[in-house]
C-alpha positions as CSV (number, residue, x, y, z in Angstrom):
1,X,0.0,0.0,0.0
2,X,0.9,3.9,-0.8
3,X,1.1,5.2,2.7
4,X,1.2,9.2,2.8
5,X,2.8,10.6,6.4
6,X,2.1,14.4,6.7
7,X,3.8,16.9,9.7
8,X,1.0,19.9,8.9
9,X,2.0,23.5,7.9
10,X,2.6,25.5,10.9
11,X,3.6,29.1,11.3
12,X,1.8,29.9,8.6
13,X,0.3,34.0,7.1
14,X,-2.0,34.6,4.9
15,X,-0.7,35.5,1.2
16,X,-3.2,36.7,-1.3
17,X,-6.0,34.6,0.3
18,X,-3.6,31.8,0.6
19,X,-1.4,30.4,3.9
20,X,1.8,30.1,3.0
21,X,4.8,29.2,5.1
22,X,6.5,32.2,6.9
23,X,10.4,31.9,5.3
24,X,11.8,33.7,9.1
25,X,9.9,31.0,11.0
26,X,13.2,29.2,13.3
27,X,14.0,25.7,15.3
28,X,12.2,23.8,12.8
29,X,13.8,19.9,13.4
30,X,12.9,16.4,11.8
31,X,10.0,15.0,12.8
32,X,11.1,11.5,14.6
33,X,7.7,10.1,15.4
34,X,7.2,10.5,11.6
35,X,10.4,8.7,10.4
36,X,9.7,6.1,12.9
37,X,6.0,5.3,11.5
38,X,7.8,5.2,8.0
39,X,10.7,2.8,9.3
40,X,7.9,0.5,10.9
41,X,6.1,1.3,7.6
42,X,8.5,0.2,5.2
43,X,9.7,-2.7,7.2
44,X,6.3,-4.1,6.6
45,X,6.3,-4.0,2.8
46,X,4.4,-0.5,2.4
47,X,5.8,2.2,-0.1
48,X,5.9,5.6,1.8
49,X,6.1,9.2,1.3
50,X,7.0,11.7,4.2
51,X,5.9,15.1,3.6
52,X,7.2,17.3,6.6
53,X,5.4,21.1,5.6
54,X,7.1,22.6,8.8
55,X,9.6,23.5,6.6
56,X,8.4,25.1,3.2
57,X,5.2,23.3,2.5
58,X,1.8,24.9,2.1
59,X,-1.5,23.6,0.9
60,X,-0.8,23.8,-2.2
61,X,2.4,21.4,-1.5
62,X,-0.4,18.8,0.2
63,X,-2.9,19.3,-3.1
64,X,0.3,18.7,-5.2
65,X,1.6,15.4,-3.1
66,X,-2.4,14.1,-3.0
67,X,-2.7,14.4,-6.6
68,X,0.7,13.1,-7.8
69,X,1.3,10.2,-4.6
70,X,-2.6,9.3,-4.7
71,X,-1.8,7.5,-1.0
72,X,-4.2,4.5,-0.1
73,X,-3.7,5.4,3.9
74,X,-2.8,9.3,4.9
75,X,-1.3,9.8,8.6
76,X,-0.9,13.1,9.8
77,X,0.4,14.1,13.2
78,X,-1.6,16.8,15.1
79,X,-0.3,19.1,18.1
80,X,-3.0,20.9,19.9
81,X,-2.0,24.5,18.0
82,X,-1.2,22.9,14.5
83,X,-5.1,20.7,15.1
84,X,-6.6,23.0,13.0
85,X,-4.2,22.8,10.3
86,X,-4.5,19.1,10.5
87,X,-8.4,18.8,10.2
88,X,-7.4,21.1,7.0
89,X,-4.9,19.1,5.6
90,X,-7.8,15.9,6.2
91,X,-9.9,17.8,4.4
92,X,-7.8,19.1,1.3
93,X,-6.9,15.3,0.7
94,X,-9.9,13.8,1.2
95,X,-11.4,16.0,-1.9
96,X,-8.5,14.3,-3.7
97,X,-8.2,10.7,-3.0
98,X,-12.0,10.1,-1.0
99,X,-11.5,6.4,-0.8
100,X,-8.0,6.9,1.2
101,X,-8.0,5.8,5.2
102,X,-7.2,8.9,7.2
103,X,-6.1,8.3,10.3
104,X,-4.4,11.2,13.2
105,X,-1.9,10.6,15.7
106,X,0.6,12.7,18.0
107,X,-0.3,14.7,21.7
108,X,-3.4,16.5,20.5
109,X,-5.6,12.9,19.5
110,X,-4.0,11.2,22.3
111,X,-4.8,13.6,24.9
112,X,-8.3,14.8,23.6
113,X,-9.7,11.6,21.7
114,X,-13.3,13.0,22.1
115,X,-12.3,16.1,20.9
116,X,-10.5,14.8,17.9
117,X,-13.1,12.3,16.7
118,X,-15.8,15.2,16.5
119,X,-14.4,17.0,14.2
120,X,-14.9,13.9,12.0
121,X,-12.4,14.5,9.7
122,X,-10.3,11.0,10.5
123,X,-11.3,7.4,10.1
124,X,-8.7,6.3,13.4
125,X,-7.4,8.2,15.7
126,X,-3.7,6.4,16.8
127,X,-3.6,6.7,20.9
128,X,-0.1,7.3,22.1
129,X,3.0,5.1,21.3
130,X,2.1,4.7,17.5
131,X,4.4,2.3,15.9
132,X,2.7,-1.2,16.6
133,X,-0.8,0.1,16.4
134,X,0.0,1.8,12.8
135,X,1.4,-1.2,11.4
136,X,-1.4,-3.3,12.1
137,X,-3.5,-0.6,11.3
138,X,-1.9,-1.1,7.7
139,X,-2.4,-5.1,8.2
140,X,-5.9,-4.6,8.1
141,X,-6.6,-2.2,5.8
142,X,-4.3,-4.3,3.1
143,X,-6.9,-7.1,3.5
144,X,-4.7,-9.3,6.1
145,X,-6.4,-9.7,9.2
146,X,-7.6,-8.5,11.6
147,X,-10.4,-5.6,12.9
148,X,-10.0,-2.4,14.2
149,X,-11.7,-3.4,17.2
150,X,-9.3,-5.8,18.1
151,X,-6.2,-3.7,17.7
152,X,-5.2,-2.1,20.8
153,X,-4.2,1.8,20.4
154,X,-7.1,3.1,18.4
155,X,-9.8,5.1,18.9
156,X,-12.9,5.8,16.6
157,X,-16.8,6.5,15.6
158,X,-18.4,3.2,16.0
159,X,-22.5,4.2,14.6
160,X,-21.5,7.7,15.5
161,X,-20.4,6.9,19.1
162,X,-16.7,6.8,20.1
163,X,-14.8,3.8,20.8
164,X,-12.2,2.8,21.9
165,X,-9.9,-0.5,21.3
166,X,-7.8,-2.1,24.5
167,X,-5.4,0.4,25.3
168,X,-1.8,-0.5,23.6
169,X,0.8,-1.0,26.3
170,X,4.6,0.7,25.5
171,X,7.3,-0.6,23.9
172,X,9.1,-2.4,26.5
173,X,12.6,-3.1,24.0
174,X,13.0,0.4,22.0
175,X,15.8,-2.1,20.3
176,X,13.1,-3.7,18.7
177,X,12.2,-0.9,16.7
178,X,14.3,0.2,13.5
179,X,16.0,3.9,13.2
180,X,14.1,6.5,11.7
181,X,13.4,6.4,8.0
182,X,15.5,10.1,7.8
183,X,15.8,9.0,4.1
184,X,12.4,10.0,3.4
185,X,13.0,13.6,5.3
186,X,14.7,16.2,4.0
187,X,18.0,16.6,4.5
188,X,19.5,17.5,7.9
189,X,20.2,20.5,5.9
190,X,17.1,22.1,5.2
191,X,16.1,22.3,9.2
192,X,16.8,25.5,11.0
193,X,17.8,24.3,14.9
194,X,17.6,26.8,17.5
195,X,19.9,29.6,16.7
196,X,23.0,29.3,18.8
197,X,22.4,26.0,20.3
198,X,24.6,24.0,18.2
199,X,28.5,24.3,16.7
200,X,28.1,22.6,13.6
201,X,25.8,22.0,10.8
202,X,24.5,19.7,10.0
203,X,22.8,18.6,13.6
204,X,21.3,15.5,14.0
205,X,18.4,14.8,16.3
206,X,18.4,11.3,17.8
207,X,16.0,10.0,21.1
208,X,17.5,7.3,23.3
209,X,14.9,6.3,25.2
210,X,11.0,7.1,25.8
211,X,8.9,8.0,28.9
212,X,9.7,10.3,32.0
213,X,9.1,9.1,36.0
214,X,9.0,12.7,36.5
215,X,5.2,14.3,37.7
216,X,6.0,17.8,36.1
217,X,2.3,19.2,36.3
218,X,2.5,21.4,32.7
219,X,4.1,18.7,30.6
220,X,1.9,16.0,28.9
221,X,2.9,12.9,29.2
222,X,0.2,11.2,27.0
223,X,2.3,9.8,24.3
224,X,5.2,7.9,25.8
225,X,3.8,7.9,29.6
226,X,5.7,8.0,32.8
227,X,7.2,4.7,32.0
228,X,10.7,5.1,31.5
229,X,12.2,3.3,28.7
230,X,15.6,3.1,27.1
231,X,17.4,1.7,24.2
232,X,20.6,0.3,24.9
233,X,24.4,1.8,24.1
234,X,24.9,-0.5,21.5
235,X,21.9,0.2,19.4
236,X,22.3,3.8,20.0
237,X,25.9,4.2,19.2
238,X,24.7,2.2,16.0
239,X,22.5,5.2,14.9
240,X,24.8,7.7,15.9
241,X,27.2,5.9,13.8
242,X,24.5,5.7,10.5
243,X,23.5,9.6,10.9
244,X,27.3,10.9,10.4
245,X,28.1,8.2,8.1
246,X,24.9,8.0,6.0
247,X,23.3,11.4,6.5
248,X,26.7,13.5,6.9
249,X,26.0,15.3,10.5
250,X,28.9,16.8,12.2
251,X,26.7,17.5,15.7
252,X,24.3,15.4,17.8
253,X,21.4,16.8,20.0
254,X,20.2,13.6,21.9
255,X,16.6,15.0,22.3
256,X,15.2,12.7,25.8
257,X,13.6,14.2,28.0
258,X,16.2,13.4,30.5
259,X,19.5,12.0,28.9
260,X,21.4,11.4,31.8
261,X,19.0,9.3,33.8
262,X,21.3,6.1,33.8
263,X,24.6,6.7,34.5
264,X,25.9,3.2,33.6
265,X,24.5,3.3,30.2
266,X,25.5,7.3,29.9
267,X,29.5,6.0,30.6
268,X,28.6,3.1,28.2
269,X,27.5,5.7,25.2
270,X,30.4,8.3,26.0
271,X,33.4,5.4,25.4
272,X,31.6,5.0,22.2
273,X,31.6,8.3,21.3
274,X,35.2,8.9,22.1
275,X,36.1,5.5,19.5
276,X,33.5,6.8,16.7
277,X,34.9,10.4,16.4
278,X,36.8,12.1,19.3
279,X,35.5,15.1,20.1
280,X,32.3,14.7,18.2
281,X,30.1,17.7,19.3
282,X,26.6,16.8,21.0
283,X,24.7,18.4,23.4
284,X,21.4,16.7,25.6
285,X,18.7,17.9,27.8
286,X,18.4,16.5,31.2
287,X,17.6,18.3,35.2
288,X,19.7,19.6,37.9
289,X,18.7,16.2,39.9
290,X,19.8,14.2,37.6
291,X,23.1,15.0,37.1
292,X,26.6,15.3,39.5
293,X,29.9,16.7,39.2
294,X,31.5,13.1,37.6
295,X,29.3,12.4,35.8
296,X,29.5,16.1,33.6
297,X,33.3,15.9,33.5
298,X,32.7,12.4,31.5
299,X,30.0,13.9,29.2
300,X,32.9,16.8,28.5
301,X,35.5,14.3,28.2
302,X,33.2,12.7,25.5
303,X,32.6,15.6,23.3
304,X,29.8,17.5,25.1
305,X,29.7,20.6,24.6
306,X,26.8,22.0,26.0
307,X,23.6,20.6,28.6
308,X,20.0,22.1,28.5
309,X,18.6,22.0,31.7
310,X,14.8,22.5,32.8
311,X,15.5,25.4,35.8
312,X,12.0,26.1,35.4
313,X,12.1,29.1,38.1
314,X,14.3,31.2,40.1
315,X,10.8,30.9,43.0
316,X,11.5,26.9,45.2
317,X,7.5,28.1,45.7
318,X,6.9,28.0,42.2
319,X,9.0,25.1,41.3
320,X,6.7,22.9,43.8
321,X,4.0,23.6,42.7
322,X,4.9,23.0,38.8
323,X,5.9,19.8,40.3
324,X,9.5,20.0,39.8
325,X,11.4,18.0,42.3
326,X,14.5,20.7,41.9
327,X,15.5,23.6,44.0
328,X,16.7,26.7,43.2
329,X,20.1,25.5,45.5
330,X,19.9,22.4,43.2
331,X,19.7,24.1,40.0
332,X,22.4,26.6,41.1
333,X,24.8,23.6,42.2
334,X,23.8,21.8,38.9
335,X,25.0,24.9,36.8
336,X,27.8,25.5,38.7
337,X,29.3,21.7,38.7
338,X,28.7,22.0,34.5
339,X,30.8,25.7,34.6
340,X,33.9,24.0,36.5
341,X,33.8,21.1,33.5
342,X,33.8,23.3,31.0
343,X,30.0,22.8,30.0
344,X,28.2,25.9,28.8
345,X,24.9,25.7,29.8
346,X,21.5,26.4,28.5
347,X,18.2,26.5,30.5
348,X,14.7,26.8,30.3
349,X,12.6,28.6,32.3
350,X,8.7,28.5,32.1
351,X,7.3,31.7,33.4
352,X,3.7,32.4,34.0
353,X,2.4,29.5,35.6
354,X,-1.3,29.5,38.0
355,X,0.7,30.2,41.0
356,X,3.1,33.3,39.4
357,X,3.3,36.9,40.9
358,X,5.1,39.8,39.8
359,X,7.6,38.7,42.3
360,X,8.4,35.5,41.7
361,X,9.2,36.6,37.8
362,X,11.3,39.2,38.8
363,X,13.0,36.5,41.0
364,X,13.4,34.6,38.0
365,X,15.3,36.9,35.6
366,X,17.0,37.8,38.6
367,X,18.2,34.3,39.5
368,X,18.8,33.6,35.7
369,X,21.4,36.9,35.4
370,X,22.8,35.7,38.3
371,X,23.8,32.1,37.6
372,X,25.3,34.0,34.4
373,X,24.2,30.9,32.1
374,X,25.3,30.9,28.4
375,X,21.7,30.8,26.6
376,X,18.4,31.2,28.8
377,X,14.6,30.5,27.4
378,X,11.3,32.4,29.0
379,X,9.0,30.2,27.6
380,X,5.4,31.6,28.5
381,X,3.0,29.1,30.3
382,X,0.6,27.0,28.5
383,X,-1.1,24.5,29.9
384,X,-1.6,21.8,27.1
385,X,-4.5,19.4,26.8
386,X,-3.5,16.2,28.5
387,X,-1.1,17.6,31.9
388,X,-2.3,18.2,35.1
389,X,-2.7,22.2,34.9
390,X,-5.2,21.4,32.2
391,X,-7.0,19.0,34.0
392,X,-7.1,21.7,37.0
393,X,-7.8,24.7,35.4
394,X,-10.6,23.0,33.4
395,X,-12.2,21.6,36.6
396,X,-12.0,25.6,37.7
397,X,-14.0,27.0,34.8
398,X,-11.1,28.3,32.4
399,X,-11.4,27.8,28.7
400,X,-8.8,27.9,26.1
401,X,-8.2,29.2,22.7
402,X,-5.3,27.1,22.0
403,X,-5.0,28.3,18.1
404,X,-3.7,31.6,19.2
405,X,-0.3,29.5,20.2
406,X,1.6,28.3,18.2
407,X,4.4,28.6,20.3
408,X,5.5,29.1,24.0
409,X,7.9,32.1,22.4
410,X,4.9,34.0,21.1
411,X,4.6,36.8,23.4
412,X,1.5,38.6,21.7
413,X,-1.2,35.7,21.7
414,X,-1.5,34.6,25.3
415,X,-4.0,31.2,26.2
416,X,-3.2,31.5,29.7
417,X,-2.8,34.6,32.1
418,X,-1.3,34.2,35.6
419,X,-4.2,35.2,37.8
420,X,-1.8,38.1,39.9
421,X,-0.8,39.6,36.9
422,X,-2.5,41.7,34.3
423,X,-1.8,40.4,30.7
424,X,0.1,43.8,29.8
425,X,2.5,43.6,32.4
426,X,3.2,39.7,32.0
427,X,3.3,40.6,28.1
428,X,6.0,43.2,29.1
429,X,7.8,41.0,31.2
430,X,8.5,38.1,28.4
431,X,9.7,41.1,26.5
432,X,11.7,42.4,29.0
433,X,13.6,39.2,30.3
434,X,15.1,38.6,27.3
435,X,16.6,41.9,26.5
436,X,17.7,42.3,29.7
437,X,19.2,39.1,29.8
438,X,20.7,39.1,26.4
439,X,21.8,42.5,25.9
440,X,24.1,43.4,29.1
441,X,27.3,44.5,28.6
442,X,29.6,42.0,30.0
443,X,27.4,38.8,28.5
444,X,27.9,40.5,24.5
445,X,32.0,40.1,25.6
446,X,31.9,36.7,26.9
447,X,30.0,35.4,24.1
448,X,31.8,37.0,21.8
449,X,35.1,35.5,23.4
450,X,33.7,32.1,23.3
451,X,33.1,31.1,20.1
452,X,34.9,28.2,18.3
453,X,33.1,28.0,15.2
454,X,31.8,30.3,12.3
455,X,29.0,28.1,12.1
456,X,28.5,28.7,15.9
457,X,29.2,32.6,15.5
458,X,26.5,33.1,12.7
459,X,24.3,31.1,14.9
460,X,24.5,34.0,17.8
461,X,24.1,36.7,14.9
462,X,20.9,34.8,14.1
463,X,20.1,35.1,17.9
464,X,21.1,38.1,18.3
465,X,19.1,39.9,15.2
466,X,15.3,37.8,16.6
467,X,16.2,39.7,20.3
468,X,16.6,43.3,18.9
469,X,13.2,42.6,17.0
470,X,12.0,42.5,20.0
């Protein structure tokens, strides 16, 4: 079968009464939940066809593909901001090849099924982990077996009612599972990471393992759980092996959620690294509580360059009740055990949550200045469809227009206003933070005295022109 796998447009304007990609639009990276559905796919015998439209493509691009691919099964991936643009895309194709099965998967489907199966656009809906479910998916609509009632994972209108199949348990051995098809993506080239987050280009994401034990209130959990799950060194140090090799990257961002949550297998993957290509750059995301002083002078050693961490806030008040099992003394001891490695060190820190004042975000930038990180993110609160300040906030009577988001950086459409705060200042804040972060004095010099890399310094120019547009 012709299977069609679509990442919708996003970030899109209107053009002479057409939406057309914005060209400035940044951090655009491969979709990996696609490429793995593809891998799966094609391991099963199917011919398939990625068409990622984060990164150039606009309707036109999906009539085009429709009318020249004519796909037997279309699977599009749906965010809760990019929904819309999914029930579109359903919609545009379905005008083109009516007799193709449409099915949706990613956060927004898994965490509001009912939502998503009104809008009834889709023939499935994929729940969570989608890699067994969309292969037997395929089974049965190629005419081998099988009913959709019987495969666990899906979700559907059944006489107009929803239903729902057994629920599909994870993947226990992530081995199992083959690497991303990245030859049906574009090239590594065409994607735009964050500007100066990375040293080299081309940068190469790859995910080690799946699932978080954390209980972070504002992060959804709903597709990989709270089940923690990870593939071992050997088949990792495989991939990382086939993406400089094969697909020519000269970086590696290791994209868990927390990389560094076994240390045995984290020594195990840096020896590998150091005997594939010493001093290969990479960079990972992981917490202040999961990390120690060894343990960063080994990921240095190994060609680590840089750690992301989630500081969250510079308010322990705050942090608790995001759920965050750091403190601000942790984070600070984190940040300061990466400085004496050699580490630089880029955080995150989500500001705007139920429980924010005007204090607490002052304490933020405040704390953020002081720990004199390398790169800092105010990402402005959301609270997505399927995590706990969702659940909470709905059972209080707020509603949500989640199409004015697009992204936690957009600092003019807000979906969620901290209570103690009127939207104007909190609006002026996200502004502020970042200039007054970015653009003191003695952080321009330091940056500018530690850069290795033209690639790395046209990055920070990059950086440096989206803050003064400000």
């Amino acid at each position: 079968m012709k299977v069609l796998l679509i990442d919708v447009p996003f970030g899109l304007i209107e053009i002479g009464g057409e939406k057309k990609r914005f060209a400035g639009v940044e951090n655009a990276i491969p979709s990996l939940g696609l490429a793995y559905l593809a891998a799966v796919a094609e391991q099963s015998g199917h011919k398939v066809r990625i068409l990622d439209c984060t990164i150039g493509g606009n309707w036109q691009t999906i009539k085009t593909t429709g009318r020249e691919f004519r796909p037997d099964v279309i699977g599009i991936t749906a965010k809760t901001p990019s929904f819309a643009n999914a029930v579109k895309t359903a919609e545009i194709l379905r005008a083109i090849v009516p007799n193709a099965l449409f099915t949706v998967g990613g956060s927004h489907p898994t965490a509001m099924p009912e939502h998503t199966m009104a809008a009834k656009t889709f023939d499935y809906l994929v729940i969570g982990e989608g890699e067994e479910t969309f292969v037997e998916l395929l089974n049965f609509a190629s005419g081998h077996g099988g009913t959709p009632e019987t495969i666990p994972g899906l979700a559907f209108l059944k006489d107009g009612k929803p239903f729902f199949s057994p629920p599909r348990q994870p993947i226990s051995n992530l081995d199992r599972l083959p690497f991303p098809a990245r030859h049906l993506l574009p090239p590594l080239s065409a994607y735009s990471p964050t500007a100066a987050s990375y040293r080299q280009l081309p940068l190469a994401h790859v995910m080690t393992s799946r699932g978080c034990p954390s209980r972070c209130n504002f992060c959804d959990r709903a597709i990989f759980g709270d089940q923690y799950r990870a593939r071992s060194a050997d088949n990792v140090l495989t991939e990382v092996e086939e993406v400089i090799h094969r697909y020519g990257a000269r970086e590696i961002r290791f994209f868990d959620d927390t990389f560094t949550i076994n240390s045995k297998r984290l020594a195990a993957l840096c020896d590998g690294f150091k005997k594939i290509r010493p001093r290969l750059p990479w960079t990972c995301l992981t917490k202040a509580e999961a990390v120690n002083l060894e343990m960063l002078k080994m990921m240095h050693d190994a060609g680590c360059w840089q750690v992301l961490y989630g500081l969250e806030s510079g308010d322990d008040q705050v942090l608790e009740t995001l759920g965050k099992k750091n403190t601000v003394a942790m984070n600070r001891q984190a940040v300061d055990w990466a400085r004496q490695t050699g580490l630089r060190v880029r955080a995150d820190f989500l500001v705007g949550s139920p429980a924010e004042t005007r204090e607490s975000l002052q304490r933020t930038l405040d704390f953020a200045k002081e720990l004199d990180i390398d790169f800092a993110h105010f990402n402005k609160f959301v609270p997505f469809p399927g995590t706990t300040f969702y659940r909470m906030l709905i059972d209080q009577s707020y509603q949500f227009d989640f199409s004015k988001s697009s992204s936690t950086l957009d600092h003019e459409a807000m979906v969620f206003v901290p209570p103690a705060i009127p939207e104007a200042e909190y609006k002026a804040f996200l502004d502020r933070a970042y200039k007054e972060f970015y653009l003191r004095p003695g952080y321009l010099i330091k940056r500018a005295l530690a850069m290795r890399t033209w690639t790395e310094f046209m990055g920070n120019v990059k950086g440096s022109f989206s803050i003064g547009s400000m």
